[in-house]
TORBA-848643 format. One line per field, with one value per residue (C-alpha): residue number from 1; residue in three letters; z, y, x. Coordinates in steps of 0.05 Angstrom, whole numbers, padded with zeros to 5 digits. Example, Ala and Ser with C-alpha at 12.3 -4.5 7.8 and 13.67 -1.06 7.14 Angstrom:
# residues 2
nr	c(1  2) .
rest	c(ALA  SER) .
c3	c(00156  00143) .
c2	c(-00090  -00021) .
c1	c(00246  00273) .
***
This chain:
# residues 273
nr	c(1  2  3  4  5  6  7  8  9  10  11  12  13  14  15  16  17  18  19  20  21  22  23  24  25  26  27  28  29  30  31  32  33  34  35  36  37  38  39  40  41  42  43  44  45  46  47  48  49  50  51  52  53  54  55  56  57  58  59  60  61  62  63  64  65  66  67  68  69  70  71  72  73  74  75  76  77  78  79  80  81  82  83  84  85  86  87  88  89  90  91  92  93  94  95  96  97  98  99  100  101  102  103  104  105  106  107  108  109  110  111  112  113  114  115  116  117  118  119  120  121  122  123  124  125  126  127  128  129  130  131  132  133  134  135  136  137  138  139  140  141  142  143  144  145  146  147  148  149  150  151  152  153  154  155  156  157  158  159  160  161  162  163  164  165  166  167  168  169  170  171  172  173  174  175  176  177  178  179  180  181  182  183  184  185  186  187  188  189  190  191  192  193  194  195  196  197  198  199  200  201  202  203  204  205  206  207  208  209  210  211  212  213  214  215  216  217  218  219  220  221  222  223  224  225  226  227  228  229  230  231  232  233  234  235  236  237  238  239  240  241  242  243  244  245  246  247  248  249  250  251  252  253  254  255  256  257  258  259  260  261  262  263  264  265  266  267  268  269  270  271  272  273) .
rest	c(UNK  UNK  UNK  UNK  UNK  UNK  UNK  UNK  UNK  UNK  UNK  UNK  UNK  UNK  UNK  UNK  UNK  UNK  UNK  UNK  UNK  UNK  UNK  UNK  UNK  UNK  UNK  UNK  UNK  UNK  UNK  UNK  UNK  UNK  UNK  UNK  UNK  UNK  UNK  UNK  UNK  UNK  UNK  UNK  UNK  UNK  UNK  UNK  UNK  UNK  UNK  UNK  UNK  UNK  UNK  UNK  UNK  UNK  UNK  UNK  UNK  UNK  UNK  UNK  UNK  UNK  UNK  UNK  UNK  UNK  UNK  UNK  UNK  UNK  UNK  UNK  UNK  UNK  UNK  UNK  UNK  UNK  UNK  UNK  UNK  UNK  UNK  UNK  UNK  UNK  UNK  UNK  UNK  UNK  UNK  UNK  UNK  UNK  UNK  UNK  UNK  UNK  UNK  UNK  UNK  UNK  UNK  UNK  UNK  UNK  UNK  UNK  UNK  UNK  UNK  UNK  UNK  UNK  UNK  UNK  UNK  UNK  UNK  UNK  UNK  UNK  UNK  UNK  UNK  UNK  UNK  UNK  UNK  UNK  UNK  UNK  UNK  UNK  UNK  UNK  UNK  UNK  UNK  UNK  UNK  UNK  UNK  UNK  UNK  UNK  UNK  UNK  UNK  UNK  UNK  UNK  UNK  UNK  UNK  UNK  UNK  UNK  UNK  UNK  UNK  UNK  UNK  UNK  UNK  UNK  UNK  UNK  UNK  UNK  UNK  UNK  UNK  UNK  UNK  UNK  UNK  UNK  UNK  UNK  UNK  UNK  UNK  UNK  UNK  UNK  UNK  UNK  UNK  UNK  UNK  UNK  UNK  UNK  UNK  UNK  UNK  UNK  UNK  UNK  UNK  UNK  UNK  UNK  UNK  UNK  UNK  UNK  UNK  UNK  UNK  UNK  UNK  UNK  UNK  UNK  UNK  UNK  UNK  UNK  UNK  UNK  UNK  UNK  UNK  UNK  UNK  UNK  UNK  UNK  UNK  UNK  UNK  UNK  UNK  UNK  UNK  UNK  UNK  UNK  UNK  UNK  UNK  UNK  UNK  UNK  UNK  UNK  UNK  UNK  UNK  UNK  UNK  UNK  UNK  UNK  UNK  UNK  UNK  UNK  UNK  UNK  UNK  UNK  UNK  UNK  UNK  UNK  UNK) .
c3	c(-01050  -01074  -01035  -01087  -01078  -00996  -01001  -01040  -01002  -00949  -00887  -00876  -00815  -00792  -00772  -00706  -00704  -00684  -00654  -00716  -00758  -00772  -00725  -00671  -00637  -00568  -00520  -00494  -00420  -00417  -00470  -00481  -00395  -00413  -00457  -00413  -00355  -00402  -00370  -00410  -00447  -00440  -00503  -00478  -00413  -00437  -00498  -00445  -00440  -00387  -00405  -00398  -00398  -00447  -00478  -00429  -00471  -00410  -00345  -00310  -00249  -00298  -00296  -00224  -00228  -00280  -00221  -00171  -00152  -00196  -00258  -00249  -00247  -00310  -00336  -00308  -00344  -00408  -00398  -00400  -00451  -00501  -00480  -00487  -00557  -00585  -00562  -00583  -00642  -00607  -00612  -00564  -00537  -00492  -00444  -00441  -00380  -00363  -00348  -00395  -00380  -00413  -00470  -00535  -00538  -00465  -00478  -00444  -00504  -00555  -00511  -00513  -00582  -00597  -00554  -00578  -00653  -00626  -00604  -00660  -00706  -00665  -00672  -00610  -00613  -00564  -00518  -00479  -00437  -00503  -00472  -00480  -00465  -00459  -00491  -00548  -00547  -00550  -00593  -00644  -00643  -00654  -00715  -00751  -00756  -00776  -00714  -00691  -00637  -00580  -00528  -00475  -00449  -00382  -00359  -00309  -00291  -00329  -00408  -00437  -00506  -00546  -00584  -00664  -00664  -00635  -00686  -00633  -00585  -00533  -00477  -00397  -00330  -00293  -00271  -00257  -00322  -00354  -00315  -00330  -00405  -00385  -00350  -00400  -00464  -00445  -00448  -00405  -00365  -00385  -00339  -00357  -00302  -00279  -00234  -00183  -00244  -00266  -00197  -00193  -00252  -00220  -00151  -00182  -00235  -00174  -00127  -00174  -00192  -00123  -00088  -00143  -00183  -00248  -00276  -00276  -00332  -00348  -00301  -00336  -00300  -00352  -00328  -00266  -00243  -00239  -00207  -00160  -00095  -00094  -00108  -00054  -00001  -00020  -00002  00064  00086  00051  00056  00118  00159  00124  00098  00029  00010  -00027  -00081  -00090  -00117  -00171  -00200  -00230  -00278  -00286  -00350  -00392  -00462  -00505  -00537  -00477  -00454  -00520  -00522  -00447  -00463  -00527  -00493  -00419  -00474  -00512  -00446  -00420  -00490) .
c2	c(00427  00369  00299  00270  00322  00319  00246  00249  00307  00282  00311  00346  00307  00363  00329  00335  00375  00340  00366  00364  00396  00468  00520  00478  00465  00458  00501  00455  00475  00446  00479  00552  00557  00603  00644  00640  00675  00718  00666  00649  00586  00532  00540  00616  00593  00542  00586  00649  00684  00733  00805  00842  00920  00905  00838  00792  00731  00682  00689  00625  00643  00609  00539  00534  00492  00436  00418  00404  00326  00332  00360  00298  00251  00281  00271  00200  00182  00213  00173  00102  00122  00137  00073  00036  00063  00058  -00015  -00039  -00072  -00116  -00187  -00229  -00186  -00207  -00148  -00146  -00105  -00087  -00035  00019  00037  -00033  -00019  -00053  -00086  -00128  -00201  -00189  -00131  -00190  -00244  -00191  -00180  -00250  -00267  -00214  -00235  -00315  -00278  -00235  -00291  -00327  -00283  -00241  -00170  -00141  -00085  -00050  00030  00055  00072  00049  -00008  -00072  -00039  -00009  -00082  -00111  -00067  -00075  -00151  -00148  -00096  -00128  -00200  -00159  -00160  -00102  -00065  -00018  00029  00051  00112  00154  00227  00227  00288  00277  00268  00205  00188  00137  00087  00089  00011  00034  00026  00043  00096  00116  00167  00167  00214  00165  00091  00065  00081  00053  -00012  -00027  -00028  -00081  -00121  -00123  -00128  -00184  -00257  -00255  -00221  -00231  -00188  -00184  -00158  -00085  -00038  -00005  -00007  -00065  -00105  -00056  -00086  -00170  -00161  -00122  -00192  -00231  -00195  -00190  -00270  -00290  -00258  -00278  -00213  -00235  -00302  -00338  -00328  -00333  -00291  -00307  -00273  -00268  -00289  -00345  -00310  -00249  -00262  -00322  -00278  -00255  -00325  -00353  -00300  -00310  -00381  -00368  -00314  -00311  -00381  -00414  -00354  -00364  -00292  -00341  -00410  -00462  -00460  -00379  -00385  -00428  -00367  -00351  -00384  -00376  -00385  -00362  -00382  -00346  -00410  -00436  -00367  -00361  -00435  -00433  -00362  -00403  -00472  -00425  -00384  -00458  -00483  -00418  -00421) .
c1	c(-01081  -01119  -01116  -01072  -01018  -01020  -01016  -00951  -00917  -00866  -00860  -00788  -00748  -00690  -00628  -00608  -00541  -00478  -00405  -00374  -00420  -00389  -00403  -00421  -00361  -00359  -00305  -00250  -00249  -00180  -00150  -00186  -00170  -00111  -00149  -00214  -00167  -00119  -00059  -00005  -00007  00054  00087  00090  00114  00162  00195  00189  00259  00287  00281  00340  00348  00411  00439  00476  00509  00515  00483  00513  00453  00398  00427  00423  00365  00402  00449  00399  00375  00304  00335  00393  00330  00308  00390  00392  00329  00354  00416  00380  00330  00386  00430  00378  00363  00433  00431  00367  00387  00439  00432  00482  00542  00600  00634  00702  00737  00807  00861  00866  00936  00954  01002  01005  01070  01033  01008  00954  00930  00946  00902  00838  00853  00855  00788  00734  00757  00741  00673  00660  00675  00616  00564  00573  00580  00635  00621  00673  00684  00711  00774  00851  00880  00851  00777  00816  00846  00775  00741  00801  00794  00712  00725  00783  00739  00677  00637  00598  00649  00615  00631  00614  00647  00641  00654  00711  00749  00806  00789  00783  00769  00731  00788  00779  00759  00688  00632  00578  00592  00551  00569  00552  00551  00538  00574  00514  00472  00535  00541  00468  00486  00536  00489  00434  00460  00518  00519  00577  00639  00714  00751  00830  00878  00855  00843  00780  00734  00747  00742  00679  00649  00680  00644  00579  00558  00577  00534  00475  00488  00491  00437  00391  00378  00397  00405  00467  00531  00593  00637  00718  00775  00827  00897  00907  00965  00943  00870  00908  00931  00857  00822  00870  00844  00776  00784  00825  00787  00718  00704  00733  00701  00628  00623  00612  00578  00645  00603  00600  00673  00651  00613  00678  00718  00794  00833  00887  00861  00830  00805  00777  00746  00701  00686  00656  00616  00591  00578  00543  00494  00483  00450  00415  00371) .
***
């Protein structure tokens, strides 16, 4: 080869190669560990089934383990992420409790009516337990002006079902995965004469309120003569002895209109933004 050809010949420069490059993939230890150690993999364990010497249709013994505290975690957990799913989309919503053994011909149905369609009408969305009574009351109201109408059911031991004014529905084991939808997603409380859950629901917002936990809003009880025995032992009792501050009474408000119940939830949520 003459000098003018060795001048102009380049010297070849191999590549180094890289992980990617086919054929040079590295082992994931991670990941080839169950075929490293002939184990099975966890799809394998996870889709594994019992084998039988002959088909069994139900073996009750194999749900043991979904009734014991760390598989109710798992429920529990399930139970907020899907509340909160079904309710992310909600703007402003008001809660509405009550009895659900309140009939339709009471005033008290017609006043619930009446006050979630002066919500709805507003802009607030109306969530209730999805039940009878004053909810299906509530949830009717909401629906018939065009506002968005949700429930929020619970298992109890005796069936209950959802009312057919519910646009949303959204079903719970548990009170207080239920309760925490309340809480979150409301701009206020309007609690019409009922029962345990619904004083459950009165004392829980004031607890919460008082102690700090959440900020302040409206807390309406629905019906002066109804709530007034209990308002007049709180002050008697409650208050003269110091179990409460005066002023822990004004965390409630007492009316009988359902005028004056949305205009305070609108005027309260007005001065909180």
């Amino acid at each position: 080869m003459n000098k003018k050809n060795q001048k102009s010949a380049k010297p070849t420069v191999k590549k180094p190669s890289t992980v990617n490059s086919p054929g040079h993939f590295v082992p994931n230890p991670s990941l080839s560990r169950a075929a490293r150690t002939g184990k099975a993999t966890e799809d394998e364990l996870l889709l594994e089934r019992p084998k039988l010497p002959h088909p069994v249709p139900r073996m009750p013994a194999r749900a043991e383990f979904t009734r014991e505290d760390p598989w109710r975690v798992l429920r529990i957990l399930g139970e907020y992420v899907h509340g909160f799913d079904a309710l992310a989309e909600v703007g402003t919503a008001v809660a509405i409790f009550g009895s659900a053994r309140t009939r339709e011909n009471d005033p008290m149905y017609a006043a619930a009516r009446e006050l979630a369609g002066r919500l709805a009408k507003m802009g607030f969305a109306i969530i209730t337990g999805g039940g009878p009574g004053i909810m299906e009351a509530a949830n009717r109201g909401a629906r018939e002006t065009g506002g968005l109408s949700i429930g929020c059911n619970i298992e109890l031991p005796h069936e209950q079902s959802t009312n057919p004014y519910v646009d949303v529905s959204i079903n719970f084991r548990y009170f207080f995965c239920r309760k925490t939808m309340f809480m979150k997603y409301s701009e206020g409380f309007v609690l019409f004469p009922g029962g345990f859950g619904t004083l459950d629901e009165l004392f829980e917002s004031l607890t919460l309120i008082q102690t700090g936990k959440i900020r302040r809003f409206p807390v309406i009880m629905f019906g002066s003569d109804y709530w007034g025995g209990m308002l007049e032992w709180m002050r008697r009792r409650l208050v003269e002895e110091a179990k409460i501050d005066p002023g822990d009474l004004d965390l409630m408000a007492v009316t009988d209109s359902p005028q004056a119940a949305s205009e305070l939830i609108l005027e309260r949520y007005q001065q909180r933004r």
